[in-house]
C-alpha positions in Angstrom: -92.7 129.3 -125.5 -94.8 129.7 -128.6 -96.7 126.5 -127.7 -97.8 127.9 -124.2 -98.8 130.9 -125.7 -101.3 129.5 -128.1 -102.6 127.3 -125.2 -102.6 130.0 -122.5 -100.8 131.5 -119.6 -98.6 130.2 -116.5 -99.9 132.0 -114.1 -98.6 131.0 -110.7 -100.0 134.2 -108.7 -103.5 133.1 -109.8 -102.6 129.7 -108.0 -100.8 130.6 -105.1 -103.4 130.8 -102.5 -105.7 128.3 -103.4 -102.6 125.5 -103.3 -101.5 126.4 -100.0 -105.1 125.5 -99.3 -104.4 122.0 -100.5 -101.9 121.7 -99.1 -104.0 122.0 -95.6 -106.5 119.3 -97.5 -104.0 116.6 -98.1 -102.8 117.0 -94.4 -106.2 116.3 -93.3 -106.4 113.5 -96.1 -103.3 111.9 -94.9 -104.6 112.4 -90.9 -107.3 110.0 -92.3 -105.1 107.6 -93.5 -103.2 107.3 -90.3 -105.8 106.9 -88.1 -107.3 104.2 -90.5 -104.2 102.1 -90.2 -103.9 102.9 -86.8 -107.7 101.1 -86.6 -106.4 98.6 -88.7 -103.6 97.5 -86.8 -105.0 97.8 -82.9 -108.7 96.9 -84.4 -109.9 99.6 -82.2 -112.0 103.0 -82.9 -110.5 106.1 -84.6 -108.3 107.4 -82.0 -110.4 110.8 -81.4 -111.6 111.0 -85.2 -115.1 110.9 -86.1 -114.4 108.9 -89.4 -117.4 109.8 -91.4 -117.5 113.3 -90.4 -113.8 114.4 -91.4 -114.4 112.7 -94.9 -117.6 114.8 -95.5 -115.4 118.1 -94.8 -112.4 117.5 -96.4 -115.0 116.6 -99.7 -115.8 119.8 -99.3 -113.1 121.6 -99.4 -112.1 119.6 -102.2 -115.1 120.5 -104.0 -114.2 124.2 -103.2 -110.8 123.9 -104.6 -111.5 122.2 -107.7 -114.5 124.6 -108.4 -111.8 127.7 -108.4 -109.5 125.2 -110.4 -111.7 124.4 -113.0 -112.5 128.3 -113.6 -108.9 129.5 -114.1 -108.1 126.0 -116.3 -111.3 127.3 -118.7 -109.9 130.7 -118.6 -106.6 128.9 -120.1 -104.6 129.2 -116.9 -102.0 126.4 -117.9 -100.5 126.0 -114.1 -104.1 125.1 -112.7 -103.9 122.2 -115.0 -100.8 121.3 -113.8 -101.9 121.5 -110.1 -105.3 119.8 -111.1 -103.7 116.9 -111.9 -101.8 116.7 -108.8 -104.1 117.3 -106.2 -107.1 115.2 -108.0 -104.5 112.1 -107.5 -105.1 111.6 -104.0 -108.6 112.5 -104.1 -109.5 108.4 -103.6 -109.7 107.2 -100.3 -110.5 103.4 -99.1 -112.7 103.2 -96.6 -113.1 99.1 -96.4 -110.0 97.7 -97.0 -110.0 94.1 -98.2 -108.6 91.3 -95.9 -104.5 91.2 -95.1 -104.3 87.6 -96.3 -106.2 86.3 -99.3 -107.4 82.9 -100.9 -106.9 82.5 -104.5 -110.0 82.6 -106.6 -112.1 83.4 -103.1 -114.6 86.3 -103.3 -113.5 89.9 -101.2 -114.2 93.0 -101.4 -113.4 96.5 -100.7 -115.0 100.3 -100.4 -113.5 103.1 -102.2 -114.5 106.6 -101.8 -114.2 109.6 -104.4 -113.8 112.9 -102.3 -116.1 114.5 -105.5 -120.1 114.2 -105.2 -122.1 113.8 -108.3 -123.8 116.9 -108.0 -120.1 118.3 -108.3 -119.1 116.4 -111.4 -122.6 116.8 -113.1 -122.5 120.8 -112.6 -118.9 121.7 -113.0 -117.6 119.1 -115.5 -121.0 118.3 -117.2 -120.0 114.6 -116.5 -122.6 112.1 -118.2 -120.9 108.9 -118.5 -120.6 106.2 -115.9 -117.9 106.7 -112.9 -116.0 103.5 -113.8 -113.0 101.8 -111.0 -110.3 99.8 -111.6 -108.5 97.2 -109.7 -105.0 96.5 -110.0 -102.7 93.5 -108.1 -99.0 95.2 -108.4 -96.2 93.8 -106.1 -94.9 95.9 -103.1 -91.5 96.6 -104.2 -92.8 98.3 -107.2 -95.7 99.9 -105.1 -92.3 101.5 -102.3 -89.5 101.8 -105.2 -91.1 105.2 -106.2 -91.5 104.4 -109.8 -94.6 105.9 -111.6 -97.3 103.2 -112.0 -97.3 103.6 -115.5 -96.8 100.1 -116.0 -100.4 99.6 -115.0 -101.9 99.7 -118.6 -99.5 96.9 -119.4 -101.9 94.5 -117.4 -105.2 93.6 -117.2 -107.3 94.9 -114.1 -108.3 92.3 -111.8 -111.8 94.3 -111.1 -113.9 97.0 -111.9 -116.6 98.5 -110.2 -118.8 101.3 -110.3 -118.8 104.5 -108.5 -122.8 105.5 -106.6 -124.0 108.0 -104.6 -124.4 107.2 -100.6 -125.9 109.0 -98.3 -122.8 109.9 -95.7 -124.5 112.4 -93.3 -128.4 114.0 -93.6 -127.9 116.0 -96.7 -124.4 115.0 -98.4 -124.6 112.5 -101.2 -121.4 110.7 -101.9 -120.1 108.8 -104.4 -119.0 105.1 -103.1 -118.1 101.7 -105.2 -118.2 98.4 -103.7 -115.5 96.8 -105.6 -115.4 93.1 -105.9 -111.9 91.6 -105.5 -111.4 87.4 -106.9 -107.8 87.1 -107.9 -106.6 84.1 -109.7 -103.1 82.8 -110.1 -103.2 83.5 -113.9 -103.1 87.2 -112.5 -100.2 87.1 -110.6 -98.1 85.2 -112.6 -98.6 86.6 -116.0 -96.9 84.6 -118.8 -96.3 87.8 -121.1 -92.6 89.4 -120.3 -94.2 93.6 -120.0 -96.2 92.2 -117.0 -93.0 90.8 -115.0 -91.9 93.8 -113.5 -95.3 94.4 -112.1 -96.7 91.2 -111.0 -95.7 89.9 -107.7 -93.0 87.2 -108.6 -94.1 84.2 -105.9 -96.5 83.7 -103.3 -93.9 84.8 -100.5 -94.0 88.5 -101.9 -96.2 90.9 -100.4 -98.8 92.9 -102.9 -101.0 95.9 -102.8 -104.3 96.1 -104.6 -104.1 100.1 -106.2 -107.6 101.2 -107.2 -107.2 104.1 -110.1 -110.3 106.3 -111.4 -109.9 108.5 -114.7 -112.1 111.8 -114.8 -112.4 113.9 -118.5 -112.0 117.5 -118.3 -113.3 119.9 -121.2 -115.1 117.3 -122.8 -112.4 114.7 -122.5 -109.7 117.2 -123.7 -108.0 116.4 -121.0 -107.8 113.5 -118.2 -107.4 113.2 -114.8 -106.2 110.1 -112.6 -106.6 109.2 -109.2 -105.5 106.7 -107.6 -104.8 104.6 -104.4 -103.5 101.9 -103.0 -104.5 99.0 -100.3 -102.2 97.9 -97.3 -100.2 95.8 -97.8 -101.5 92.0 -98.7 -100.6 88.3 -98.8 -102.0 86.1 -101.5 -101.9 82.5 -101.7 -103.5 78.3 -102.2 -103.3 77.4 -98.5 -103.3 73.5 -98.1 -104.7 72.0 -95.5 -102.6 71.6 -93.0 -102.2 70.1 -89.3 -101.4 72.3 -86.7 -99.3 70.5 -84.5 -100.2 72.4 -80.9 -103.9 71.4 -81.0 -103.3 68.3 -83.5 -106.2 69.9 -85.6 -106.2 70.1 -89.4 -107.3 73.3 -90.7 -109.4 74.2 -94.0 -108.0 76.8 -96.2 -110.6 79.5 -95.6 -110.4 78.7 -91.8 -106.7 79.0 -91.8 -106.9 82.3 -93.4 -110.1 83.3 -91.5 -107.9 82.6 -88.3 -104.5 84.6 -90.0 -106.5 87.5 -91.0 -108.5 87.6 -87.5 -104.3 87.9 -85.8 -103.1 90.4 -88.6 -100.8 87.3 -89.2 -99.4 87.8 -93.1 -97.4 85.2 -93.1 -98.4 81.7 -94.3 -95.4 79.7 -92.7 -95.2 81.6 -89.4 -96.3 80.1 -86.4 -100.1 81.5 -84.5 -100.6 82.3 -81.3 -103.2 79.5 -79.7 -105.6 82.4 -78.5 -107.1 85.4 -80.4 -109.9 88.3 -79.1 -113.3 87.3 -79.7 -114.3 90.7 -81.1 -111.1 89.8 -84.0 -112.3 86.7 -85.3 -116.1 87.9 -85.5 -114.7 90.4 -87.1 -112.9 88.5 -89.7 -115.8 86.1 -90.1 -118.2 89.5 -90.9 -116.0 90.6 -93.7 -115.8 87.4 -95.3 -119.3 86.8 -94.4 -120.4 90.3 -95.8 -118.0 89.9 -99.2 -119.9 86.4 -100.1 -123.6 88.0 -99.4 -123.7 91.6 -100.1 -125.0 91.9 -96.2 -123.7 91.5 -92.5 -125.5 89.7 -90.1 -127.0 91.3 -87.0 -125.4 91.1 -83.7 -128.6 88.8 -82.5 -127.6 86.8 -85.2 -123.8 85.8 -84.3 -125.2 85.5 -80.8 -127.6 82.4 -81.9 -125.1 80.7 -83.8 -122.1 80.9 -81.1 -124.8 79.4 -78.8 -124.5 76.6 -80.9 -120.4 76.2 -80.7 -119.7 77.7 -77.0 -120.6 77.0 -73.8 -122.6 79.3 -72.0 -119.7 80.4 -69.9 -117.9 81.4 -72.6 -121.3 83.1 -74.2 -121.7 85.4 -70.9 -118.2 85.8 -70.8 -118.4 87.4 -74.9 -121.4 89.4 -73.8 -119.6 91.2 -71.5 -116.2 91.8 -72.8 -115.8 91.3 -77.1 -112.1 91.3 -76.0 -112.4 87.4 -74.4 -109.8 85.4 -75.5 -110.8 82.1 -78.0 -108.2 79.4 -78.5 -107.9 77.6 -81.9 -109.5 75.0 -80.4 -112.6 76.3 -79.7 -112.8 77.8 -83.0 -112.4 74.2 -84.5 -114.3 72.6 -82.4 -116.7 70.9 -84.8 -120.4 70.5 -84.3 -122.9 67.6 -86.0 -126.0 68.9 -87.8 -128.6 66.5 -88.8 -130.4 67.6 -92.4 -132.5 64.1 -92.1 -132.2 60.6 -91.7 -129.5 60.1 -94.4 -127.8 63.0 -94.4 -125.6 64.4 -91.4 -122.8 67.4 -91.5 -119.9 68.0 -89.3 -119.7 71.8 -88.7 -116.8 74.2 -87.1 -117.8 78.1 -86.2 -116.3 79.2 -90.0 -118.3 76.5 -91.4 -121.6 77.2 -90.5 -121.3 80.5 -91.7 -119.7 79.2 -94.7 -122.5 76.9 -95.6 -124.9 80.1 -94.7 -123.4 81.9 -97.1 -123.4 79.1 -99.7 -126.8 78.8 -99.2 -127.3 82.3 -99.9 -126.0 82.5 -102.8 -127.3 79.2 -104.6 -130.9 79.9 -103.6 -131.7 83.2 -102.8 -129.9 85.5 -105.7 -131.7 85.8 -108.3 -131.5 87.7 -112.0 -134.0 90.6 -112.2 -136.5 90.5 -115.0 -135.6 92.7 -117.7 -131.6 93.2 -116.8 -128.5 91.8 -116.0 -128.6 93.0 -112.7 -128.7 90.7 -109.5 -131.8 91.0 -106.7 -131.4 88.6 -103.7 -133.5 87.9 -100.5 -131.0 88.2 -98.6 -129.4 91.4 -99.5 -132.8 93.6 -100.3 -133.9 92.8 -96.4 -136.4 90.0 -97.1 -135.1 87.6 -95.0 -135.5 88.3 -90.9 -132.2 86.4 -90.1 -132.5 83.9 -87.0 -135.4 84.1 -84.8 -137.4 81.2 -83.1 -140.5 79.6 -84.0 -142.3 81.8 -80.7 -140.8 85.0 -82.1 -142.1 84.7 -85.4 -145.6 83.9 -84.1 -145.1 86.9 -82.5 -144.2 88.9 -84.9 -147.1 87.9 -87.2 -149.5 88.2 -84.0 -151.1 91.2 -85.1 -150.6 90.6 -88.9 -153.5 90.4 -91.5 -154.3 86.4 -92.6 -151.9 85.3 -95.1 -148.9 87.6 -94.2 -145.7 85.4 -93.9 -142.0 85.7 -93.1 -138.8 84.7 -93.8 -136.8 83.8 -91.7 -133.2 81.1 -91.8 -133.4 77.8 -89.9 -132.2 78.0 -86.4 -131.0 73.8 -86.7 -129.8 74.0 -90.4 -127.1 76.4 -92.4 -128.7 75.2 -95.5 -132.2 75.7 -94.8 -135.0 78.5 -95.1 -138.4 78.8 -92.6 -141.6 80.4 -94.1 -144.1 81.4 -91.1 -147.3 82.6 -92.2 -150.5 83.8 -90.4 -153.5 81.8 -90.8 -157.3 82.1 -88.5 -156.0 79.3 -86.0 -152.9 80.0 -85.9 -149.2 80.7 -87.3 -148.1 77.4 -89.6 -144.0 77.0 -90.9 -142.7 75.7 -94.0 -138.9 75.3 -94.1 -137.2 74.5 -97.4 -133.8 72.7 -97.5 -130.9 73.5 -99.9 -132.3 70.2 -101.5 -135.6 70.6 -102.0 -135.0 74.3 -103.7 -133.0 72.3 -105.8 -136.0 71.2 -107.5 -138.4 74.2 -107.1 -136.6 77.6 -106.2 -137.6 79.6 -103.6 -139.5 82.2 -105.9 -141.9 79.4 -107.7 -142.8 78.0 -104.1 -144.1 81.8 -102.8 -145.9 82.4 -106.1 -147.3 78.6 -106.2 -148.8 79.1 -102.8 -152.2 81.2 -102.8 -152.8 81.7 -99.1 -149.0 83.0 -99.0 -150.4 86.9 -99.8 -148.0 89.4 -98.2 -144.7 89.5 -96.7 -144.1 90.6 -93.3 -145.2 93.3 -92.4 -148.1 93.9 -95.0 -146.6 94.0 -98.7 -148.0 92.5 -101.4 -146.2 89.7 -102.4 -146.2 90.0 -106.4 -144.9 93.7 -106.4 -141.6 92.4 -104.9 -141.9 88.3 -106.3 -142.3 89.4 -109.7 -139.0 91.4 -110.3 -137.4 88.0 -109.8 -136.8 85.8 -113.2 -137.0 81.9 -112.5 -136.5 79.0 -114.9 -139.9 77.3 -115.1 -138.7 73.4 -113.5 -141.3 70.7 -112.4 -141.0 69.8 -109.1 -139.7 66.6 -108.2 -142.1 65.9 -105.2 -143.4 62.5 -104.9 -147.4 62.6 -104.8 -148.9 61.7 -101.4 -146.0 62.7 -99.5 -148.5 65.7 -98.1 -149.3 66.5 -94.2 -146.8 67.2 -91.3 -143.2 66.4 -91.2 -141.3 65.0 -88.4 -140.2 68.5 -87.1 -144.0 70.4 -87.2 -143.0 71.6 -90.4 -145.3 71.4 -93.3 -144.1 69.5 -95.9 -144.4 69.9 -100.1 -146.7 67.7 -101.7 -147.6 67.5 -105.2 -151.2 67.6 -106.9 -150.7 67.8 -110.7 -148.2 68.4 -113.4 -149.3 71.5 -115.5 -147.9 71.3 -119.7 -148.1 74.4 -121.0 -146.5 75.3 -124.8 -144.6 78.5 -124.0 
């Protein structure tokens, strides 16, 4: 008793009213949740629930209650701690889960929200230091047994991320992280006895991925956790394997591309021979988005299934997303020739695959001056798919020397540069190869007549946040003028030494 006293007063009358109004919070909080797995499951719109919009109100009200929490702790109210601490727990919400059925040491990702805006946390709590989440791979039955995750701190999180303000509606900044999510077997199967009871014990288990945030109160007198956890997940090395109804073997990532497409969380059960369209573009997206930092556009998917379906099947897509796709037809391979040596045998997954490889060999870059990573790609430099006639038109009315980016329409691997000159709009496509030798930054900065990118931006105030490794190019001299396709090739004119 003598130890409350010196620390303050429990004072449930001061509380009363404002947790009944939590209670009406977390009901609203846990609404949210349903309808999310609801969406989950049936891959359909929240049923009636304007997703964004119910988040920005319950933050709110969260705001409100922990405003009127935070003055009754300060005025040593010892119960408003205690009810703090409980309601600030479930004050994490994910709005991006990551995929059902995972690859081992295979890039994901997934979007957790903090129902607390900066503005909050800067005025109330005087919060300076970085919003910092953690990741954690804990089995299932220790996720459902009801026994406090404590254990946590015995092992190492998988991920951390960092919590940023977003813009969620006109005026309402909220704080978002992006979480990156790679787990490796070492993870899983910990070799030091604390982390057994945690760890999922094989392959067949199931797993959840618990996400926990700490926030310091009174100058780090006291801390808060909140914390959340994933559906649950299926982790795995997936061999390739023959499927014996189509006779088709399967790549890991395409098995997994088609389990996660079905909701299918088991490795050994059988799959159905047809899926929804809309579910395995979906699939592909997510992956798609997790390996680049950025989806690609609707116009986009639409010029690359030309290139795998028939345009039956195209119309047939266009019209209703809900068209059925056998297994087949996602396998169905198609040949894509580079150049005279060099041809590739490409399914749906793998063009976007070798897209994505592409994407992050040769257009990520470090920015000058950090550790941080600037891409192409990702800051909206490249235009995605378009045809040679659309980027003329685009650059129709463009000033001389303006150019675009744009990806090959007849290669994964490649990258077209259209620029406006007096008679005309030239291209210049660079392979994965020949970026190899001089990356895509050098070749813009190399080339005078290349002065702004589309629409009318000076090239050097976006080119020169981008570090590069000085390389000399290994073009063979003379090997200037037109290449087979129209394209203009690379040709070499002298080797500058400079003593840097």
């Amino acid at each position: 008793m003598d130890r409350v006293k010196r620390l303050g007063k429990y004072d449930e009358s001061e509380t009363s009213a404002i947790e009944s109004r939590i209670q009406q919070t977390l009901e609203k909080i846990e609404l949210w949740k349903h309808e999310a797995e609801a969406h989950e499951i049936n891959k359909s719109k929240l049923i009636g629930l304007d997703s964004s919009s119910l988040l920005n109100t319950i933050e709110l009200e969260a705001e409100e209650i922990m405003s009127e929490l935070h003055m009754l702790y300060l005025k040593g109210n010892i119960r408003a701690r205690f009810v703090i601490s409980s309601f600030f727990k479930n004050l994490l919400v994910i709005t991006k889960q990551p995929p059902r059925v995972l690859e081992y040491s295979e890039d994901y990702s997934a979007t957790v929200r903090l129902l607390l805006s900066e503005r909050f946390l800067n005025i109330y709590l005087r919060n300076r230091s970085k919003l910092i989440l953690r990741a954690f791979c804990v089995s299932d039955n220790i996720g459902n047994s009801g026994e406090n995750l404590t254990k946590l701190s015995s092992i190492s999180a998988i991920s951390v991320g960092e919590f940023n303000p977003e813009l969620t509606s006109s005026s309402q900044l909220s704080l978002i992280s992006h979480i990156p999510i790679n787990i490796s077997p070492r993870m899983i199967r910990g070799k030091r006895k604390v982390n057994e009871e945690v760890r999922p014990k094989n392959t067949s288990d199931s797993f959840r991925i618990y996400f926990s945030f700490y926030l310091g109160f009174n100058g780090g007198v006291d801390s808060f956790e909140s914390i959340t956890s994933s559906f649950p997940l299926k982790i795995g090395k997936w061999k390739k394997v023959k499927k014996n109804v189509q006779s088709i073997w399967t790549t890991p990532m395409e098995d997994i591309i088609w389990r996660n497409a079905m909701g299918n969380l088991e490795s050994t059960a059988p799959i159905p021979n047809f899926i929804p369209f809309n579910q395995v573009n979906e699939a592909i997206r997510s992956k798609f988005n997790d390996f680049t930092g950025r989806n690609l556009t609707e116009k986009d998917m639409e010029v690359i299934q030309r290139k795998f379906f028939s345009p039956q099947l195209i119309n047939q897509i266009k019209s209703d997303q809900s068209t059925l796709i056998s297994f087949s037809q996602f396998m169905k391979p198609i040949l894509v020739t580079e150049n005279e040596f060099k041809t590739m045998s490409l399914t749906y997954w793998g063009w976007f695959h070798s897209l994505a490889i592409f994407i992050s060999t040769h257009l990520h870059f470090e920015e000058k001056g950090s550790f941080q990573q600037v891409s192409f790609w990702k800051d909206g430099l490249i235009l995605g798919y378009m045809s040679t006639t659309e980027a003329a038109e685009e650059l129709k009315e463009s000033e001389q020397g303006t150019f675009l980016l744009r990806f090959s329409n007849s290669l994964p691997n490649a990258l077209t540069l259209d620029w406006k000159e007096p008679e005309g709009v030239y291209s210049y496509r660079g392979t994965s190869d020949e970026l190899k030798h001089r990356n895509l930054v050098d070749r813009i900065m190399d080339i005078k007549r290349w002065k702004f990118f589309y629409p009318n931006i000076e090239k050097e105030s976006l080119i020169l946040k981008f570090t590069t490794n000085l390389e000399i190019p290994q073009i063979s001299p003379g090997s200037e003028g037109t290449g087979k396709r129209g394209y203009v090739t690379a040709s070499l004119k002298s080797h500058l030494f400079m003593d840097l």
